[in-house]
C-alpha positions in Angstrom: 6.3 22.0 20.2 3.9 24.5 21.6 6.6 28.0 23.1 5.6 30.0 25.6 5.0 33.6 25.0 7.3 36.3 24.4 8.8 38.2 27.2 8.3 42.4 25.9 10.7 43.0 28.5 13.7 41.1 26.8 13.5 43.1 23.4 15.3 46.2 23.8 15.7 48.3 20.3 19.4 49.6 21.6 22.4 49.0 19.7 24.9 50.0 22.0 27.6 50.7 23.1 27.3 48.7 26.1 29.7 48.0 29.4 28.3 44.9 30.7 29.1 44.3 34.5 29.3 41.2 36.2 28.4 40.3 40.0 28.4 43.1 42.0 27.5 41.3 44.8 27.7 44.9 47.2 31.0 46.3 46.1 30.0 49.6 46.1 33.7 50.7 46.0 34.9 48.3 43.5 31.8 49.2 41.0 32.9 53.3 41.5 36.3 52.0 40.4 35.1 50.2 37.5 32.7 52.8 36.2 35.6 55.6 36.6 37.8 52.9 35.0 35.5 52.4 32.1 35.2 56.9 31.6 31.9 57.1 32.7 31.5 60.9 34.9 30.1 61.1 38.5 27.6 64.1 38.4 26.8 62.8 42.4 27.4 59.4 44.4 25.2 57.5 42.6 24.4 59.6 38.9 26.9 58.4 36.3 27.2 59.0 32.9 29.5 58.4 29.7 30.3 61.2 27.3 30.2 59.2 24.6 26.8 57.6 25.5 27.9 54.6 26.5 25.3 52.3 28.7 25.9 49.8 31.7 24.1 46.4 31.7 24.3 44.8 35.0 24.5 41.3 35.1 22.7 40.9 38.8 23.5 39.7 41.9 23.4 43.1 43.2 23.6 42.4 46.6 24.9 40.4 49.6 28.1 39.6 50.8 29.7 42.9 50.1 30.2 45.8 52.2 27.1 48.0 50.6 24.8 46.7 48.8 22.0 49.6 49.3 24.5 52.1 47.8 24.9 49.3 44.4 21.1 49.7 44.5 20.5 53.2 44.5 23.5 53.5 41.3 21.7 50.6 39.5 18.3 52.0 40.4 19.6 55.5 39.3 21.0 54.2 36.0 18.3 52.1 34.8 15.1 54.4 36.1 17.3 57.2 34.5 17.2 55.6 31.1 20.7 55.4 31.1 21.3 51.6 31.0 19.8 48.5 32.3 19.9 45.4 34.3 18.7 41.7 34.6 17.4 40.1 37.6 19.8 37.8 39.5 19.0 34.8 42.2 20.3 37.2 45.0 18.1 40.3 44.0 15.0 37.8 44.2 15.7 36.5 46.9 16.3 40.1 48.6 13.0 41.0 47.1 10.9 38.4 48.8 12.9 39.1 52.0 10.9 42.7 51.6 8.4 41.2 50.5 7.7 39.7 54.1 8.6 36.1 52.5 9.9 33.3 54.4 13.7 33.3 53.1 16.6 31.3 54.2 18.9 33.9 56.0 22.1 32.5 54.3 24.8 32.9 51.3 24.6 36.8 52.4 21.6 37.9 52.7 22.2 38.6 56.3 24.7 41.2 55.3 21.9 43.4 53.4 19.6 42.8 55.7 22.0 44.5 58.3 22.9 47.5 56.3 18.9 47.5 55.1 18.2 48.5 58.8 19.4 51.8 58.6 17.5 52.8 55.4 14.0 53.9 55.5 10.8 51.9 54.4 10.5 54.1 52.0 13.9 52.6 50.6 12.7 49.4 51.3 9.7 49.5 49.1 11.2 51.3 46.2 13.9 48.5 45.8 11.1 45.9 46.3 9.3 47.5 43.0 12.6 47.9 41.4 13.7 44.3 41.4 10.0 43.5 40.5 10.1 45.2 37.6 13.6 43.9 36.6 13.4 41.3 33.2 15.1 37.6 33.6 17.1 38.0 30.4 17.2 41.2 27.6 17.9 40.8 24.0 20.3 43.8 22.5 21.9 45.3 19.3 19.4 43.7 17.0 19.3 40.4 18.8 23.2 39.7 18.7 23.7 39.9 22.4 22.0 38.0 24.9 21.9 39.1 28.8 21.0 36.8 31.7 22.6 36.2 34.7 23.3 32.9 34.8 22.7 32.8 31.0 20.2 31.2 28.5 20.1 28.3 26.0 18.9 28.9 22.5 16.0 27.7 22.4 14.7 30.1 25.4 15.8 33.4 24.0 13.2 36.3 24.0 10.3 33.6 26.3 8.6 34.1 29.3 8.3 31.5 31.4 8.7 29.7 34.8 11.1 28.2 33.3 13.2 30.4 31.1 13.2 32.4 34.5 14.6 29.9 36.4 17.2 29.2 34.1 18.2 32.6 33.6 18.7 33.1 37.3 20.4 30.0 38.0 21.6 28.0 35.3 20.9 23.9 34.6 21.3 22.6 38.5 21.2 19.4 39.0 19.3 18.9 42.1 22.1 17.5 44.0 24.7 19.9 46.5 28.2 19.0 46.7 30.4 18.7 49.6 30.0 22.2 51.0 26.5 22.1 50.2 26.4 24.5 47.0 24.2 23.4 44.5 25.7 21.3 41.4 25.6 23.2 38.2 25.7 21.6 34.8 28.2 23.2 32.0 24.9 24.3 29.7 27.2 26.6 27.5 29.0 22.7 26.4 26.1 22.7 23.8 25.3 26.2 22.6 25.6 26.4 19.0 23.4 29.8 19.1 24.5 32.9 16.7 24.1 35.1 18.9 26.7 36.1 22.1 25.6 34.9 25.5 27.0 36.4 28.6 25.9 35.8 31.8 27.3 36.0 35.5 26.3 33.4 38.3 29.6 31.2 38.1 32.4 32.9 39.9 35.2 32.0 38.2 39.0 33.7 39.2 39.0 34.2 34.9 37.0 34.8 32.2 35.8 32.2 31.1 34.5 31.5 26.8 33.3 28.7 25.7 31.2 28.2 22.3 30.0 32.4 22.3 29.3 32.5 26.0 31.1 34.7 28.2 31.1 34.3 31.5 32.0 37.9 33.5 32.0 36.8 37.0 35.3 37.0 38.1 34.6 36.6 41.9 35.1 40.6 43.3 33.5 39.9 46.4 35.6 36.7 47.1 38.8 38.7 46.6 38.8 38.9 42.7 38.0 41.0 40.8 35.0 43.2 38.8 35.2 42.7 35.3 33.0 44.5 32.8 32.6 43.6 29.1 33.0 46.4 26.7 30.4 45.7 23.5 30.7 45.6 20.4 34.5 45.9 20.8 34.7 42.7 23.0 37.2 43.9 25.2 37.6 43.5 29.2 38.4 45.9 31.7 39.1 44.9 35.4 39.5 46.4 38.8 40.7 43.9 41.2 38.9 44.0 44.8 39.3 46.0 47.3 39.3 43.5 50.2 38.0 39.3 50.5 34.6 40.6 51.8 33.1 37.0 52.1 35.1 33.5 52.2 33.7 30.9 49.9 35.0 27.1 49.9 33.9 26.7 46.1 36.0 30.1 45.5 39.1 28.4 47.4 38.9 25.5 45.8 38.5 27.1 42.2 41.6 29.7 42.9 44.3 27.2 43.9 
């Protein structure tokens, strides 16, 4: 079997600490609650920092839905250009970035939220985020290879490769082609057959819990539906919530799941 090459992106030489941070999805005001929660310092709106040296990892899905999504960016953007912390690339964020891009995008899911509150920033905001999310890696690779980051995750056998593929995956998981009644795409349960050492933990699924199954952690805990933000605390493997702040988009599949 012939692999694709390695991704330089992915390999980070950082041990940690880390506070991993699921779906922001625009909750500006849930993600200042979180970080405050978590005992990081403001030094302005958007400049945070831990006194213990603590880094963020965002999970993706920075935007849509929520009630801010360019404030999310300029934190995230702050953080990770600051060399304070990092971030993966979620489905979203690519699909806001070909929106900039001057791609033909379906204006769905919530990207017509961003696009609304993107009209009142300049094009000089617009092309900096463009570049930003460009630049952001599918999945990273962390405290000497025993943490894997994606947002919707990544088997084994694709950790640390660049590929269409691996890309695909890490933004949206194993889809089955198919939609189901709302017309949401059908996701297969990958992390049923991960027998990988290290820890996965990915976003993507919103789920109202935490969900672990076979070292994968799923931290998407719905915020924007009415959840919650949750953030993973590494190596120590403890979670820290805030709940939401308001339902700031309905979803059937959320609905369904939280009954």
């Amino acid at each position: 079997m012939i692999r694709t090459p390695p991704d330089p992106r992915a390999f980070i030489h950082d041990r940690g600490p880390f506070d991993l941070i699921g779906d922001v999805h625009g909750c500006f005001g849930e993600l200042v609650s979180l970080l405050e929660q978590l005992g990081y310092d403001r030094r302005d709106v958007h400049d945070w920092h831990h006194p213990e040296g603590r880094r963020p990892v965002f999970l993706g899905d920075l935007v849509d839905r929520g009630p801010d999504s360019p404030g999310v960016l300029r934190t995230v953007h702050a953080t990770v250009t600051g060399g304070r912390g990092y971030c993966v690339v979620g489905n979203h964020d690519d699909k806001f970035r070909r929106w900039l891009a001057g791609r033909d995008v379906k204006i769905t899911h919530g990207i017509e939220e961003t696009i609304e509150q993107m009209s009142a920033e300049p094009d000089a905001f617009h092309r900096e985020m463009a570049g930003f999310i460009e630049s952001l890696p599918h999945h990273l690779i962390l405290d000497g290879g025993a943490l894997i980051v994606a947002h919707a995750g990544v088997p084994s056998d694709m950790h640390g490769e660049d590929s269409r593929r691996v890309r695909a995956f890490a933004m949206y998981g194993e889809v089955t082609g198919d939609r189901d009644e709302h017309g949401l795409p059908i996701r297969r349960d990958w992390a049923r057959n991960y027998a990988g050492e290290p820890t996965v933990v990915h976003g993507h699924v919103a789920e109202p819990q935490v969900r672990e199954r076979n070292n994968v952690l799923c931290i998407d805990t719905g915020c924007v539906f009415g959840g919650h933000l949750t953030a993973l605390r590494w190596p120590e493997r403890d979670y820290v919530q805030v709940p939401a702040h308001d339902t700031w988009f309905h979803s059937p599949r959320w609905s369904q799941d939280d009954r």
